[in-house]
C-alpha angles and dihedrals in degrees: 000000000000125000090243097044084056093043089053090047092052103051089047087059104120122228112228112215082229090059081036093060090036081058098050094053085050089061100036080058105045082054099048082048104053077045082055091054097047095050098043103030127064128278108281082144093079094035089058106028094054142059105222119008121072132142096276101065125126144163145192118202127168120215127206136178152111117273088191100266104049133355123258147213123198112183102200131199111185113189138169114246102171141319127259126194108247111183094328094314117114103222136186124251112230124193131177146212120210138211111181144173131191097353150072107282108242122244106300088210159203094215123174113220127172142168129210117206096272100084089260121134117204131197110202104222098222081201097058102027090231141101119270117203116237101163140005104189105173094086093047081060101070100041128129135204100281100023114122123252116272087227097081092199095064095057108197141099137268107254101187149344144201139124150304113202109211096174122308091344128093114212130192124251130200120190122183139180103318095057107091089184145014088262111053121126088238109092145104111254114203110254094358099073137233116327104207128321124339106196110004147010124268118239105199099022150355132202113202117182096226101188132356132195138203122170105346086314117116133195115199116198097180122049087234114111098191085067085065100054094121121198107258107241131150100252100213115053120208127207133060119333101233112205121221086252079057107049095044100035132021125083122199108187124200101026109202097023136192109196105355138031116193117213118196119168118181107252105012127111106181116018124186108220138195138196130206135181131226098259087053111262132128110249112169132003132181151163117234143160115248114278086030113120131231105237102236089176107116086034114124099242107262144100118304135188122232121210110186113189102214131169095324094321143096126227125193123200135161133247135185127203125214 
């Protein structure tokens, strides 16, 4: 039989609606499913998505300054140590590890950083419920050597500029007055963040990022090894993202359940919940006042997942039947 006359006899092949609809639960599947792995794996989303940010990160900065009685000295290791949903926003989580010296130790953490895919890098202010703006990166981009800084309040000029390799990745360099050569210590790396003072000195203090890691890369801005003495943590995290309305307040009890599975969310009167199972169908919805319980009795035992709709959000936890 000839290639073309196979190729003729496959395309004439009819579609049945009973293999088009078989289709379209294949693919109703396959959808629920990639939404499966986003909820219950870690966060590959955020690795891949973004350009700077990922799980492995880690820095190492020093801190000096004088608090107006004694000098001090704060050694600083800020590491990723998961992800949490925050008004629809993934966000990092950030701890830290302190060395300090004649002075009260800063918040170890958690803190909630993110970036969006135009080169801008947000703190969430846990006080005010909003998005702080650490770094815009997209104007430092297109700098030159004598443009101004894009930072208004630190009035000088760039000086000169090149590149840092961490990895396979080239990353921009700007240097300013401070800098007497290509090579000081004293620069902005792109992504990374500003490494001591710019412009001009501080008088009562000065944060200089020492080392910094990503994926196993690191990047070293003092000759001094023991700065780069990162904390050993497993930089992707596997299991459920929990969001902050999660963490604070949903209750799931019993967990794993037999009959009944309460459901009590702070604030809300009436919820509308879902259950999936694992291979992506709906198995069970209902509407229920808060503290009433979903009945799991006739469910086959296994993991569930939970989609609560709540005040314009969605949260995902999951449930296990036993």
């Amino acid at each position: 039989m000839s290639k073309g006359f196979a190729k003729r006899q496959l395309t004439e092949i009819p579609l049945s609606m009973k293999t088009i609809n078989g289709l379209s639960k294949q693919l109703s599947s396959l959808c629920f499913y990639m939404l499966w792995l986003l909820v219950f794996e870690a966060g590959q989303a955020q690795v891949t998505y973004f350009k700077y940010l990922d799980y492995s990160v880690q820095s190492r900065t020093e801190y000096s300054g004088w608090n107006g009685v004694a000098s001090f000295f704060i050694n600083s290791n800020y590491y990723i140590v998961g992800d949490t949903l925050i008004a629809g926003n993934w966000y990092y989580k950030q701890q830290a590890n302190h060395v300090f010296q004649n002075t009260t130790p800063p918040s170890s953490g958690p803190f909630f950083i993110r970036e969006d895919n135009n080169n801008r890098v947000y703190y969430y202010n846990t006080t005010t419920n909003a998005d702080v703006l650490l770094m815009d990166w997209s104007p430092f981009l297109s700098l030159s050597v004598g443009s101004p800084w894009p930072i208004a309040a630190w009035n000088c000029s760039v000086t000169a500029i090149d590149s840092v390799q961490l990895g396979a990745q080239y990353l921009k360099r700007w240097h300013g007055p401070l800098s007497n050569t290509i090579t000081s210590s004293y620069c902005i790396v792109e992504g990374v963040g500003v490494i001591g003072p710019i412009c001009a000195m501080g008088i009562e203090g000065n944060q200089l990022i020492t080392c910094y890691k990503k994926r196993n890369h690191q990047l070293s801005f003092v000759p001094t090894a023991s700065n780069c003495a990162f904390v050993n943590v497993n930089p992707i995290v596997t299991g459920l993202r929990e969001g902050k309305m999660q963490d604070q307040s949903l209750s799931l009890y019993p967990n794993p359940a037999a009959d009944k599975l309460y459901i009590e969310l702070k604030g809300a009167d009436n919820l509308n919940a879902k259950l999936y199972h694992s291979a992506g169908g709906l198995v069970l919805t209902q509407s229920l006042k808060n503290k009433e319980a979903l009945d799991v009795s006739a469910l086959p035992k296994g993991l569930y997942l939970l989609v609560i709709d709540f005040k314009e959000q969605k949260i995902f936890r999951r449930a296990v039947v036993e």
